[in-house]
Structures are given as C-alpha cells and as structure tokens.
Residue, then its C-alpha position, 0 to 999 in steps of 0.5 A: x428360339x423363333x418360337x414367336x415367329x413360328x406363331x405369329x407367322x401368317x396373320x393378317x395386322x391389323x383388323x382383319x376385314x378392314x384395310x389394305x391387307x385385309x382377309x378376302x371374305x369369300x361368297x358362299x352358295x347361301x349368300x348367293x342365294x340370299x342376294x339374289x331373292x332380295x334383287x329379285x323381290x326389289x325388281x318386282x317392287x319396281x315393277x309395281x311401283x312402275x304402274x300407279x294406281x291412280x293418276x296424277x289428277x286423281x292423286x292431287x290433293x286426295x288427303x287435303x281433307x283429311x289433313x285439315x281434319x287432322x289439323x283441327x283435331x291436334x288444335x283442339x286438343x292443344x287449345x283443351x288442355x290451356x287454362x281458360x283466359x283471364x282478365x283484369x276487370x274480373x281479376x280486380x272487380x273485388x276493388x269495384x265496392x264504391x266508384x265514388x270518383x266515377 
C-alpha cells in the first residue's frame, strides 16, 4: 500500500550535486593528495616566475626585430599569391593601330 513511499523515501529532488538540498560530496584521502601537489606545484611557479630572468631594460623591445621579420615575411606571402597589376593602356594597346587624330 505505501510500497511507493517505502521506495522513494531518502532521495535527494532534484539533481543531486546541484541546489539547496544537494548530496554532500565527501573529500577522499586521494583528493587531498591531488589538491595539495597541484598547490604546491602552483607556489613553486610562483616562485620562478617571482625572479625574472632578465631585467625590464633588457626585456623592452628584445622581440621588435623579429617581429618586423615576421611581418615582412606574411606581407610577402600575401602580396605573392595576388595577381600582377594590370593597366589600361596595355589592356587597350590592340586599338593603338593608327593614331590618325593624334
């Protein structure tokens, strides 16, 4: 008779992991583990990155030349694969037969 209640008795509505009445997720040992290696390779990033390598003089415009070389070289590749210019005095040189009027 309350066979349905019986079984629907002790869920969680809804989505589970979402919500007001969600089911607690629990933190397992391997978790910790994990949380704690990835905090501490994250501080020892931050200490590396703490120090730089070279100073801020040294770093202003190391990459400027390499840059323009790279600009150039996608410049050139653009411009090489446009056809070549054409103008209207060769377009129309076949009408220069006689210049009778000139």
């Amino acid at each position: 008779m309350f066979l349905t209640a019986l079984l629907r008795r002790g869920r969680i509505p809804g989505r589970q992991w979402t919500g007001k009445h969600r089911r607690p997720r629990f933190v397992s040992s391997g978790a910790k583990q994990r949380m704690i290696r990835r905090l501490e390779i994250e501080s020892e990033n931050h200490y590396w990155l703490s120090m730089p390598y070279l100073t801020a003089e040294q770093e202003y415009g190391h990459a400027a030349e390499r840059r323009a070389q790279a600009f150039e070289a996608i410049k050139a590749a653009a411009t090489s694969k446009f056809p070549p210019h054409r103008y209207l005095a060769d377009q129309l040189s076949h009408l220069n037969v006689t210049k009778k009027w000139s």
